[in-house]
C-alpha positions as CSV (number, residue, x, y, z in Angstrom):
1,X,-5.7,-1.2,-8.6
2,X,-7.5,1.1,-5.8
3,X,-7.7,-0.8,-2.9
4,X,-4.7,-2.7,-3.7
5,X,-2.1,0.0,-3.4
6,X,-0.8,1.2,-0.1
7,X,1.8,3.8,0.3
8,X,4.8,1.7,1.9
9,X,5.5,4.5,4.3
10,X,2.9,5.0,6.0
11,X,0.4,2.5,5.2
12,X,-2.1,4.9,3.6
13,X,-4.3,4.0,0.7
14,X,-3.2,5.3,-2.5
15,X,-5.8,6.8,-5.2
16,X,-5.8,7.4,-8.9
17,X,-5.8,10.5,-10.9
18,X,-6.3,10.1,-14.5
19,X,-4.9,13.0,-16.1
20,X,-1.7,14.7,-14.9
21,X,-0.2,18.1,-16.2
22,X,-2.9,18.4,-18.8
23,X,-2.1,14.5,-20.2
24,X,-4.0,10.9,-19.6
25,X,-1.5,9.3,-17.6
26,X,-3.1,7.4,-14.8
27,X,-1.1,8.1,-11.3
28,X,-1.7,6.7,-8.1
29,X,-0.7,8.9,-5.1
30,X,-0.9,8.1,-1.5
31,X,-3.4,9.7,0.4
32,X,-2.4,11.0,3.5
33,X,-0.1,13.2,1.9
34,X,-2.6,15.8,0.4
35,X,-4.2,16.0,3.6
36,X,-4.4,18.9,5.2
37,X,-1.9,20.5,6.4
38,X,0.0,18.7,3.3
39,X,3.1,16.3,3.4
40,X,2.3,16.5,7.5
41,X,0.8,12.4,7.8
42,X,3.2,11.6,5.0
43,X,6.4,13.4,3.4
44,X,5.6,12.5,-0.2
45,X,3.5,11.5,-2.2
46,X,5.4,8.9,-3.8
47,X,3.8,9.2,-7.4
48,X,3.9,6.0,-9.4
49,X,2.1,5.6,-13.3
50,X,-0.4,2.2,-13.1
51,X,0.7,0.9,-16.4
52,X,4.1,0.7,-14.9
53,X,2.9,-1.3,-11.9
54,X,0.2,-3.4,-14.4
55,X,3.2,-4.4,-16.4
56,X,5.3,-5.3,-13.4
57,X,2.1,-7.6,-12.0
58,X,2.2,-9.2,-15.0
59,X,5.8,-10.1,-15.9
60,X,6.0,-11.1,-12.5
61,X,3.1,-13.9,-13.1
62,X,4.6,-14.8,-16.4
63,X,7.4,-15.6,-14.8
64,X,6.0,-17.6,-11.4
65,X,3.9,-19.2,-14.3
66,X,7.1,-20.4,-16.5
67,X,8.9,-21.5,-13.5
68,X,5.9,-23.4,-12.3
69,X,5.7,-25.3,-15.7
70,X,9.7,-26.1,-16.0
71,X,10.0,-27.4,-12.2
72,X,7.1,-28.2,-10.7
73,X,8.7,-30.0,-7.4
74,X,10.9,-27.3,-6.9
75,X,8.2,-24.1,-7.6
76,X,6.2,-25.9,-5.3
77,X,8.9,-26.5,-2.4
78,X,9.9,-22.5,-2.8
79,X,6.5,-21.3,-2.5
80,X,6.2,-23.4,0.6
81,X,9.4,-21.9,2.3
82,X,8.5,-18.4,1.4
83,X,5.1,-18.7,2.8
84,X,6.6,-21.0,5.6
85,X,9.5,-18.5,6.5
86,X,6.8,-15.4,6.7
87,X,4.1,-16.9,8.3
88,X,6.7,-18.8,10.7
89,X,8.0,-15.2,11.6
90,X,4.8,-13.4,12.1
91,X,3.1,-16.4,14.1
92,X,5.8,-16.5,16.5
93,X,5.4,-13.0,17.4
94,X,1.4,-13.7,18.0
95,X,1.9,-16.6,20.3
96,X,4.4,-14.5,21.9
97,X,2.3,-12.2,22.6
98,X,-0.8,-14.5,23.6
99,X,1.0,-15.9,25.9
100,X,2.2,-12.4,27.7
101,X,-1.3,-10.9,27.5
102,X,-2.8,-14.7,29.4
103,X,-0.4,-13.9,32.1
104,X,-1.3,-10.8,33.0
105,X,-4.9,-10.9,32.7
106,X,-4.2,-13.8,35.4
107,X,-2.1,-11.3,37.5
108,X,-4.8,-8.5,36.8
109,X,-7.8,-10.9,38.5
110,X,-5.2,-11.4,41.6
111,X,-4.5,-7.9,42.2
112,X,-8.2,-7.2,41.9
113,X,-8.9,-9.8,44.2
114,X,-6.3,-8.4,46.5
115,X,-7.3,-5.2,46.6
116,X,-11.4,-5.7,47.2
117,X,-9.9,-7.8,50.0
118,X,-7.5,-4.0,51.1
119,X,-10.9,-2.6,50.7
120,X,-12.6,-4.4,52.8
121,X,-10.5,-4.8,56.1
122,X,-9.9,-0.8,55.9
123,X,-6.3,-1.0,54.5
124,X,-7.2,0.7,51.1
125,X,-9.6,3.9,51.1
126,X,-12.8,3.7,48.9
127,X,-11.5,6.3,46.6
128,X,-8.3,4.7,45.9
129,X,-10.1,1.2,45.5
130,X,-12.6,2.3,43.0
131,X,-9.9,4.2,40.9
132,X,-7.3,1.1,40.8
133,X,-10.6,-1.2,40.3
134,X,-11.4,0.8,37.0
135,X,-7.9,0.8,36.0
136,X,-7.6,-2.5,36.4
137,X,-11.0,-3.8,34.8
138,X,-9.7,-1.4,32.0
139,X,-6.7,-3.0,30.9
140,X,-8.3,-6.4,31.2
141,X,-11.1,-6.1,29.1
142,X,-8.5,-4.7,26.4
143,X,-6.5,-7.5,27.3
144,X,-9.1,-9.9,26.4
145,X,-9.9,-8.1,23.5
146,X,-6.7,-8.6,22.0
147,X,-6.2,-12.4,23.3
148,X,-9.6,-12.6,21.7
149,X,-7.6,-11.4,17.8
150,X,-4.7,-13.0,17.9
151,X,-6.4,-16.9,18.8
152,X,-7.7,-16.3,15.4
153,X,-4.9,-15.3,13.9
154,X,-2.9,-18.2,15.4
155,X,-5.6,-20.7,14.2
156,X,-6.4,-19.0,11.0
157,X,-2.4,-19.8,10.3
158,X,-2.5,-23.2,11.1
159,X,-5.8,-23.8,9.2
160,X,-4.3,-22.3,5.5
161,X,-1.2,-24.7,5.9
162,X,-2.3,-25.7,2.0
163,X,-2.0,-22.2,1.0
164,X,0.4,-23.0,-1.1
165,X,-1.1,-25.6,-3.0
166,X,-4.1,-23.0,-3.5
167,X,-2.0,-20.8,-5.2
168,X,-0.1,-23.1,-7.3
169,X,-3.4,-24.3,-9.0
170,X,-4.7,-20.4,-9.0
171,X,-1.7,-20.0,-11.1
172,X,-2.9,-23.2,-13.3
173,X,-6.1,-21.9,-13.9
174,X,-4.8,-19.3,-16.7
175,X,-3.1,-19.8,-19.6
176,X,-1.7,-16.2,-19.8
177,X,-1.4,-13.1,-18.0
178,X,-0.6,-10.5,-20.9
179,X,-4.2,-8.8,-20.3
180,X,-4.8,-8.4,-16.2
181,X,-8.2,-8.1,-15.3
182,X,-9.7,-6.6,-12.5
183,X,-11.1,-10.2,-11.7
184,X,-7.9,-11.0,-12.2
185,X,-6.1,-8.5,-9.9
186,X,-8.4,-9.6,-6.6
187,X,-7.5,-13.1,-7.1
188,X,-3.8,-13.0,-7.1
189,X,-3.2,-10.1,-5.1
190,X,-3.4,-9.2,-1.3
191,X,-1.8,-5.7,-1.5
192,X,1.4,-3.8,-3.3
193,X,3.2,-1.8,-1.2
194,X,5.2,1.5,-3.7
195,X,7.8,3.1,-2.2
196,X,9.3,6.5,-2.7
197,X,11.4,6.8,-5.9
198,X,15.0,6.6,-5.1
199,X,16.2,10.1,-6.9
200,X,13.5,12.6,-5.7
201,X,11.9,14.9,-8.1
202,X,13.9,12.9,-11.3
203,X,11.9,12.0,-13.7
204,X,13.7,8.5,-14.3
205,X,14.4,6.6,-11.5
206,X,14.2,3.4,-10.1
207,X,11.7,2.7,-7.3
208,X,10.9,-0.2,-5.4
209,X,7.4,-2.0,-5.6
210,X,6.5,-5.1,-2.7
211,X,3.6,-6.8,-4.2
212,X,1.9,-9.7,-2.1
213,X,0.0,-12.5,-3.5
214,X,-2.9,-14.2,-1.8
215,X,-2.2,-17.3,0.0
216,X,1.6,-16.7,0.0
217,X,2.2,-13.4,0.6
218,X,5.4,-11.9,-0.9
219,X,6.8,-14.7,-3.3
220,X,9.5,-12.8,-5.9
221,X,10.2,-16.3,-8.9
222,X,14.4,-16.9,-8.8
223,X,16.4,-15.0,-11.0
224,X,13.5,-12.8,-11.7
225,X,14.6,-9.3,-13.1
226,X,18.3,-10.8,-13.4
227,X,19.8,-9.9,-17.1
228,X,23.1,-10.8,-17.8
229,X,24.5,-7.5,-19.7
230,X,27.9,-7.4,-21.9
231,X,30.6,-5.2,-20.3
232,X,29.9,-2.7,-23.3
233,X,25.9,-2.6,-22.2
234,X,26.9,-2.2,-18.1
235,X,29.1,0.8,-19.3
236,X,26.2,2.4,-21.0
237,X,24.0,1.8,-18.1
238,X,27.0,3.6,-15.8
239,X,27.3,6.7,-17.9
240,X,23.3,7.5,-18.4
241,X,23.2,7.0,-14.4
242,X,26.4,9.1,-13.8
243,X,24.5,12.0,-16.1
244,X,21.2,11.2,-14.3
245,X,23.0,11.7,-11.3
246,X,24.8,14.6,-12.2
247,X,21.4,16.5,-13.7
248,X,19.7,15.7,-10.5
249,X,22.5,17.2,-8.6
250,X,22.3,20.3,-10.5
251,X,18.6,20.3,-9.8
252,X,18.8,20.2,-6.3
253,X,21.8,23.1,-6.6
254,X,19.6,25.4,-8.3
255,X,16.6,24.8,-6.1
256,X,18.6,25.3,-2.8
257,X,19.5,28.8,-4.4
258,X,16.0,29.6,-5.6
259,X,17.3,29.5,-8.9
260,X,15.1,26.8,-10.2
261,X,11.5,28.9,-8.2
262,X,13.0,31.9,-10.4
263,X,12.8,30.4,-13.5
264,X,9.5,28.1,-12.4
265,X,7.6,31.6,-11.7
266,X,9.0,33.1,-14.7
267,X,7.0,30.7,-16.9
268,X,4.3,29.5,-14.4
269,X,1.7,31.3,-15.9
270,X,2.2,29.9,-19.4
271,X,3.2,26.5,-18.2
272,X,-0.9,27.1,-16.7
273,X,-2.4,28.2,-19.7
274,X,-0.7,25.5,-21.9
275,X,-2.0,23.1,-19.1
276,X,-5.6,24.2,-18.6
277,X,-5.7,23.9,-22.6
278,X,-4.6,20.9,-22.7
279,X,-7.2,19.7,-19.5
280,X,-10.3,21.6,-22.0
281,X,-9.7,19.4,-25.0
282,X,-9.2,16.7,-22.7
283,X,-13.0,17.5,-21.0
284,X,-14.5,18.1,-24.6
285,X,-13.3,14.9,-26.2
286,X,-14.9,12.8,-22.9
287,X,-18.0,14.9,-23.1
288,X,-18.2,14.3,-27.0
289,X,-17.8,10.6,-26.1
290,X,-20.5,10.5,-23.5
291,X,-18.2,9.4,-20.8
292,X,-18.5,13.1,-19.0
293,X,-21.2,14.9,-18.3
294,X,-21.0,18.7,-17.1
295,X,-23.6,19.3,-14.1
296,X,-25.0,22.4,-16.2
297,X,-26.0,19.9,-19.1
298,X,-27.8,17.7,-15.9
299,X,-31.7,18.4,-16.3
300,X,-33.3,20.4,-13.5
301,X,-35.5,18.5,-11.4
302,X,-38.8,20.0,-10.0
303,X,-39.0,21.2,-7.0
304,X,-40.8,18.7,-5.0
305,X,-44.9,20.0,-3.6
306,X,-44.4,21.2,-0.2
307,X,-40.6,22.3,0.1
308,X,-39.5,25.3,-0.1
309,X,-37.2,26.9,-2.8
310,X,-34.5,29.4,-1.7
């Protein structure tokens, strides 16, 4: 998933840690947030376990999949809106835009026009021409630049207008998508964006997750998620979220009156130990199965004829 998961925040790139807390969970973190000074190019970190996101990749293709096999005509007229309606949005913007940056790149080669002409017949000083001239041949070459980027992005939109039917037969091409592979992964997906967890520093939550396919961009299946619950399930569901609410409350309470670093430093040190243990066995059963290798265990190379040693 690296290179596929962006922090919806602030667009960073979010990276994998395979143990956390002395235990193999995979984690995917965003970036900018442990850079120094920490939390300062992004607030948090907004933590989120890969198999959760795997398994969300794939019920969300099992489920384009079945709708595509029930209804074909009207899977194939959705996925057309939705790219339409996105695309539509975005490409207006662009052309909006082209159109402003032509105009004044025309109005920039007037006023340099006008003033070499200022220049010229005395009315503008040589000093104040040359520093309105660079100004001015400045902000037209990044003009041009940018007219130069959005033409292709105008006419790369109207050349994938069958964008849709690309991803409709992408979607043929498997039979199943229990088992994602990486292969996979870099066909049907364009990026996910994770966003923080709704109830900071709970450890269940809800959290929302945009992922965009290739071709189509963000296309969510109807009804999908949508499980029609008894009343007697709906109530169950309102009491654990009234106590999750009500634990997390408590949580914040005690941390606001340093409560919670009281007891955190009262057990940090054996909360370490336990952890580092856990981290050793973790290290000894990778080395044991080849997979790591400690840098002590590396053989030393000889020094090559002619360099020095310190």
């Amino acid at each position: 998933l690296t290179g596929l998961l962006y922090c919806a925040d602030c667009g960073g790139k979010m990276y994998v840690h395979r143990t956390n807390n002395g235990k193999r969970i995979s984690q995917y973190t965003c970036s900018q947030y442990s850079k120094v000074p920490v939390g300062k190019l992004c607030t948090t970190q907004h933590r989120i376990n890969e198999d959760v996101v795997l398994s969300l990749v794939s019920e969300m293709l099992k489920a384009i999949a079945e709708y595509a096999k029930h209804d074909r005509a009207e899977f194939v007229r959705v996925v057309q809106e939705a790219q339409s309606s996105q695309q539509t949005a975005e490409v207006r913007k662009q052309r909006t835009r082209l159109a402003t940056a032509k105009q004044r790149v025309s109005e920039l080669e007037v006023l340099l026009c006008k003033i070499y002409e200022d220049n010229i017949l005395g009315k503008l000083s040589d000093s104040r021409y040359a520093t309105l001239d660079a100004q001015y041949e400045k902000e037209q070459s990044e003009l041009t630049a940018e007219i130069s980027v959005l033409e292709k992005a105008v006419k790369s939109y109207e050349k994938h207008e069958k964008d849709a039917d690309r991803f409709i037969a992408l979607i043929d091409k498997y039979e199943n998508f229990d088992k994602l592979t990486i292969a996979m992964l870099n066909e049907f997906i364009e990026k996910i964006l994770v966003h923080e967890r709704d109830r900071k520093g709970s450890i269940q939550t809800t959290q929302e997750v945009e992922i965009y396919f290739n071709f189509v961009g963000r296309f969510v299946p109807p009804a999908f998620g949508e499980v029609e619950l008894t009343p007697e399930e709906l109530e169950e569901i309102r009491k654990r979220e009234e106590r999750k609410d009500r634990l997390h409350q408590n949580y914040l309470k005690r941390k606001a009156s340093g409560a919670q670093k009281r007891y955190e430093d009262k057990i940090k040190e054996r909360k370490k130990a336990e952890i580092e243990a856990k981290k050793a066995a973790i290290r000894a059963e990778d080395i044991a199965k080849g997979v790591f290798v400690p840098v002590s265990s590396l053989p030393q190379r000889e020094p090559m004829k002619g360099v020095q040693t310190a």
